[in-house]
C-alpha positions in Angstrom: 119.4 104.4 135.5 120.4 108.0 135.1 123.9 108.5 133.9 126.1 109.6 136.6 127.8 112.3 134.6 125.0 113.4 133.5 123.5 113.9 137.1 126.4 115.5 138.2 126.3 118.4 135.2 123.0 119.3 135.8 123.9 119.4 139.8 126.8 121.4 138.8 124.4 123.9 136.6 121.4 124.0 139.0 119.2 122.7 136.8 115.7 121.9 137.7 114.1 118.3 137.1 110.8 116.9 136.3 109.5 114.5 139.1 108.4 111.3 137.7 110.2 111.7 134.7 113.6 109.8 135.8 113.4 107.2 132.6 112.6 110.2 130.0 115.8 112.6 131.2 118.1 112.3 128.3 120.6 115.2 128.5 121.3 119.2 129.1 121.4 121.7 127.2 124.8 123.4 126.2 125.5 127.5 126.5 125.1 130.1 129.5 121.9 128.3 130.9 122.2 124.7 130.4 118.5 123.3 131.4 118.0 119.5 131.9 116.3 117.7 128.7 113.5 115.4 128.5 111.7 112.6 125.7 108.5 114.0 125.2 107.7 110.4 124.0 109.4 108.7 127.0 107.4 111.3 129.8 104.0 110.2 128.0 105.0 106.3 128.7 106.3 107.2 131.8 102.6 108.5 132.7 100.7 105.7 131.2 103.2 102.8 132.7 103.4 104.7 136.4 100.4 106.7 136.9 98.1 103.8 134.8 96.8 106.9 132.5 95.3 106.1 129.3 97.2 107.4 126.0 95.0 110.2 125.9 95.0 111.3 129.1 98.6 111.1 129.5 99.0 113.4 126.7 96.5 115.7 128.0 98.4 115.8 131.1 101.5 116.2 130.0 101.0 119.0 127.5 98.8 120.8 129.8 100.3 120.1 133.6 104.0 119.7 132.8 105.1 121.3 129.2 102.9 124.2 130.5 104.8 125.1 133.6 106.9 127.8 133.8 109.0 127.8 137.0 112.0 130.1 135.6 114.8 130.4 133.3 115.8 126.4 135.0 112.6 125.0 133.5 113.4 121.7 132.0 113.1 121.6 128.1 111.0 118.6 126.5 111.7 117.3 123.1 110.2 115.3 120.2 112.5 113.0 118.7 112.7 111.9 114.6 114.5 109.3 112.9 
């Protein structure tokens, strides 16, 4: 479930949202144009557990379909995590 806070800042900041990536939103951005952010990682899984893609075609989609949309200075961010 997505934070309530957190839904209500990027409601506050008009920020655009990825469909079908609920369970890979992890924050927004700080600074003059906060943009929602999403877990690369977690929008892959979210592909292969909801849309039954394989691995490989998730990633395919997802770089190509969704990291390569540009739909204006709202456009969500996506971002690789490291331990």
């Amino acid at each position: 479930m997505i934070d309530e806070e957190l839904m209500e800042q990027l409601k506050e900041n008009n920020c655009l949202l990825a469909d079908g990536y609920e369970s890979a939103l992890i924050g927004i951005t700080e600074g003059v144009n906060p943009v929602a952010v999403y877990d690369t990682e977690l929008c892959i899984k979210c592909l292969m557990e909801e849309d039954n893609m394989s691995e490989e075609d998730a990633v395919d989609f997802f770089y190509y379909n969704t990291v390569g949309s540009y739909v204006g200075e709202k456009t969500p961010i996506y971002i690789r995590t490291y331990e």
